[in-house]
N, C-alpha and C positions, 0 to 999 in steps of 0.2 A: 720589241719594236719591229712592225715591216713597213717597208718602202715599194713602193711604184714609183720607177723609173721608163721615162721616154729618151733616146737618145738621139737624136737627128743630124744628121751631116752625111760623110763617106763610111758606113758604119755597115754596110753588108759588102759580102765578096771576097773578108780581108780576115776571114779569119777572129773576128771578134766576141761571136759567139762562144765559139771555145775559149777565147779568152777570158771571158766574164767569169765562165763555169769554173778555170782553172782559179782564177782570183779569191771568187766567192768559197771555193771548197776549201781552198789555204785557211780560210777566216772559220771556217764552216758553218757558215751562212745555211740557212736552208731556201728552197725559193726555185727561181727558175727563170731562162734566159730564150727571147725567141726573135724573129725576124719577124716584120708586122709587114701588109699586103702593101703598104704605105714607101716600104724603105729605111722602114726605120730599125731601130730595136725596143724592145723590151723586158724589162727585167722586173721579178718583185722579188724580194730578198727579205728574210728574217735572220734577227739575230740582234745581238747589243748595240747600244747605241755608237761605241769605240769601232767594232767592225763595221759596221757599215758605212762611217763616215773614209772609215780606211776603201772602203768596196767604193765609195763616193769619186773618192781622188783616183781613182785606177779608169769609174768612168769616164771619167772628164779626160785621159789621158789616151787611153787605146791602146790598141795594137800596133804597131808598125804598119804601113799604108794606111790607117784609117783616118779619118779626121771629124772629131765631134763639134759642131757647129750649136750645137742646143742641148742640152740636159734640164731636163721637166723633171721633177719630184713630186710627190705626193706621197703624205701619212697615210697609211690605209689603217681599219681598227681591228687589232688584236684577233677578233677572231677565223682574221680573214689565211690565220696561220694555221690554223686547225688540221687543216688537209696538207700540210706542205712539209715535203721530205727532204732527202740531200739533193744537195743542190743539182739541177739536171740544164740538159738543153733541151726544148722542146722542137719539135717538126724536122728535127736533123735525122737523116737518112742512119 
């Protein structure tokens, strides 16, 4: 199963990126977490349907300082996993 995830609220600047990465690699999700020009984040994640819904609650919950005001989902299909490794941050320095 992958997901596409949009997260919107207080969700850059706080350290949340690295959070997702550490979440997702616990589960070991494969997929990828980035900050969008928007303010937002973004995330697609592969992996069972159990981890992810676990990856789910961890979105909806944050980091310390953060604050998620919206969580968007979307099923993406199967082969949009083809390319996708362990789990990374992307655009981080």
């Amino acid at each position: 199963m992958i997901l596409h995830f949009l997260i919107r609220g207080r969700v850059q600047g706080v350290g949340f990126r690295w959070f997702v990465q550490r979440e997702a690699s616990e589960l070991e999700l494969r997929g990828w977490v980035r900050n969008t020009e928007d303010g937002d984040l973004e995330v697609v994640a592969a992996g069972t349907p159990e981890d992810l819904n676990e990856l789910r609650g961890s979105l909806r919950r944050g980091p310390r300082g953060a604050r998620v005001d919206n969580l968007i989902e979307h099923h993406l299909d199967e082969s949009e996993a083809a390319n996708l490794t362990a789990f990374r941050i992307e655009g981080a320095w």
